[in-house]
C-alpha positions as semicolon CSV with decimal commas, in nm:
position;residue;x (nm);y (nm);z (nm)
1;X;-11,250;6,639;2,368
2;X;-11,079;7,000;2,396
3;X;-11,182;7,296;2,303
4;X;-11,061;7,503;1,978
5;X;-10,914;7,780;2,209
6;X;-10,741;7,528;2,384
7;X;-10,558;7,407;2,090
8;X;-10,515;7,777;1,956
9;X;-10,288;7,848;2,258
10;X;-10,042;7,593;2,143
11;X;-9,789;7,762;1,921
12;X;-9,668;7,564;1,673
13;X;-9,351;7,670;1,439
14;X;-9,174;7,556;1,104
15;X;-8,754;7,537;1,208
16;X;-8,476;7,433;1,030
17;X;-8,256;7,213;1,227
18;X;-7,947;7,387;1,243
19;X;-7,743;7,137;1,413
20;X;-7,775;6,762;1,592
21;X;-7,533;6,610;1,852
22;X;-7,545;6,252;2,009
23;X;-7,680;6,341;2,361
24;X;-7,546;6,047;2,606
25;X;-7,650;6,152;2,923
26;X;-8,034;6,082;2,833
27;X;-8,195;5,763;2,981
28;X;-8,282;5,681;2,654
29;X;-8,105;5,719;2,319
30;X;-8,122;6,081;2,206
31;X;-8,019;6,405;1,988
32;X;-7,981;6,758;2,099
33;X;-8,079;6,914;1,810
34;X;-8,090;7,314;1,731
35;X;-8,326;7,446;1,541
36;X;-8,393;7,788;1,379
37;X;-8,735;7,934;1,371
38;X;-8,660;8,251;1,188
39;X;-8,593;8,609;1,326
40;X;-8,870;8,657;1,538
41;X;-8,770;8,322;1,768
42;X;-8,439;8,253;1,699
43;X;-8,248;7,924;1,792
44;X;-8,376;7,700;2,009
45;X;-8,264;7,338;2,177
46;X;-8,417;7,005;2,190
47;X;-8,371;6,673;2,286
48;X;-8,564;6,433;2,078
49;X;-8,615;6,057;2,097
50;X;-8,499;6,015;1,704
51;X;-8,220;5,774;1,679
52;X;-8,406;5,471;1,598
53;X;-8,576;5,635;1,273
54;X;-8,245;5,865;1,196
55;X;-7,922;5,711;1,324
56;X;-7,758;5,962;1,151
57;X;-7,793;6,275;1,344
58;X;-7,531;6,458;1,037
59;X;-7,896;6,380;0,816
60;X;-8,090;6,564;1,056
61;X;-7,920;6,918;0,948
62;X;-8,118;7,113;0,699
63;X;-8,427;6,944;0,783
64;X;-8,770;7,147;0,786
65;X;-8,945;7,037;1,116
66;X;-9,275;7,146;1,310
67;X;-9,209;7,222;1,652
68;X;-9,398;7,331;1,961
69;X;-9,251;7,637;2,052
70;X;-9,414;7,766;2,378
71;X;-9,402;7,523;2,608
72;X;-9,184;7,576;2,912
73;X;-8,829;7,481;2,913
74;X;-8,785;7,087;3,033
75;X;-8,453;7,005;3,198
76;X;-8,351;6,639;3,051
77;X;-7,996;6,534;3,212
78;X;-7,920;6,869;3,330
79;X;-7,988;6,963;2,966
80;X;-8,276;7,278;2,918
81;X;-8,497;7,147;2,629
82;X;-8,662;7,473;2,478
83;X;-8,897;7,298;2,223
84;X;-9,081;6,999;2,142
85;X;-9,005;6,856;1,825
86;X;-9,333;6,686;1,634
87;X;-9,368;6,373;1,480
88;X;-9,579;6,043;1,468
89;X;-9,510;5,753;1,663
90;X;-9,466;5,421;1,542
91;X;-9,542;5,135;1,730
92;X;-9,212;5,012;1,719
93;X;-9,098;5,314;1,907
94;X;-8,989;5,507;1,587
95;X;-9,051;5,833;1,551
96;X;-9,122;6,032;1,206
97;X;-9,075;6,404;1,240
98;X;-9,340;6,617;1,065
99;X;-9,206;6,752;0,788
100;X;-9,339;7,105;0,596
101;X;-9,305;7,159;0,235
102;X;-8,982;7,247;0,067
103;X;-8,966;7,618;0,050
104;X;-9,168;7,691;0,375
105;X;-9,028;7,954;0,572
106;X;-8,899;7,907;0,933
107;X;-9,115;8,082;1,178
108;X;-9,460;8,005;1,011
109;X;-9,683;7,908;1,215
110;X;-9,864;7,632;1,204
111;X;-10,249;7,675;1,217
């Protein structure tokens, strides 16, 4: 069990993913996704485990995600992730990203 403050502190953001590349150099098969959280955050990078669920990465684009947005930067083959991207995990080791409403705004936060 945690705390409520504890899962207060983790700052959670609607983005739209901007763009999604193939990212070969992973161990496993990734994306480098970037997404845009608004104004107030910008663009940020990912890398996200997704290619199983969305072989497509050109389907990714335009996509409203939920995203983790204050965690610190995670170097993944000499690549800086900047956010973790949400989803639920399948036990076949798919992933299906969280998606917000049509219409939501990026840079909400999710509370």
């Amino acid at each position: 069990m945690i705390e409520f403050e504890d899962f207060a502190r983790v700052d959670m953001r609607v983005g739209r993913v901007a763009s999604a590349e193939l990212f070969p150099e992973a161990r496993k098969p990734s994306y480098r996704p970037r997404i845009d959280f608004g104004p107030a955050i910008g663009e940020r990078a990912s890398s996200a485990q997704l290619t199983r669920t969305y072989p497509d990465p050109a389907a990714l684009v335009g996509r409203l995600v939920v995203a983790v947005v204050n965690f610190p930067p995670r170097r993944i083959a000499g690549f800086a992730s900047e956010v973790l991207v949400l989803g639920a995990m399948g036990d076949d080791g798919e992933v299906y990203l969280l998606t917000p409403e049509p219409g939501c705004a990026e840079g909400l936060r999710i509370g």
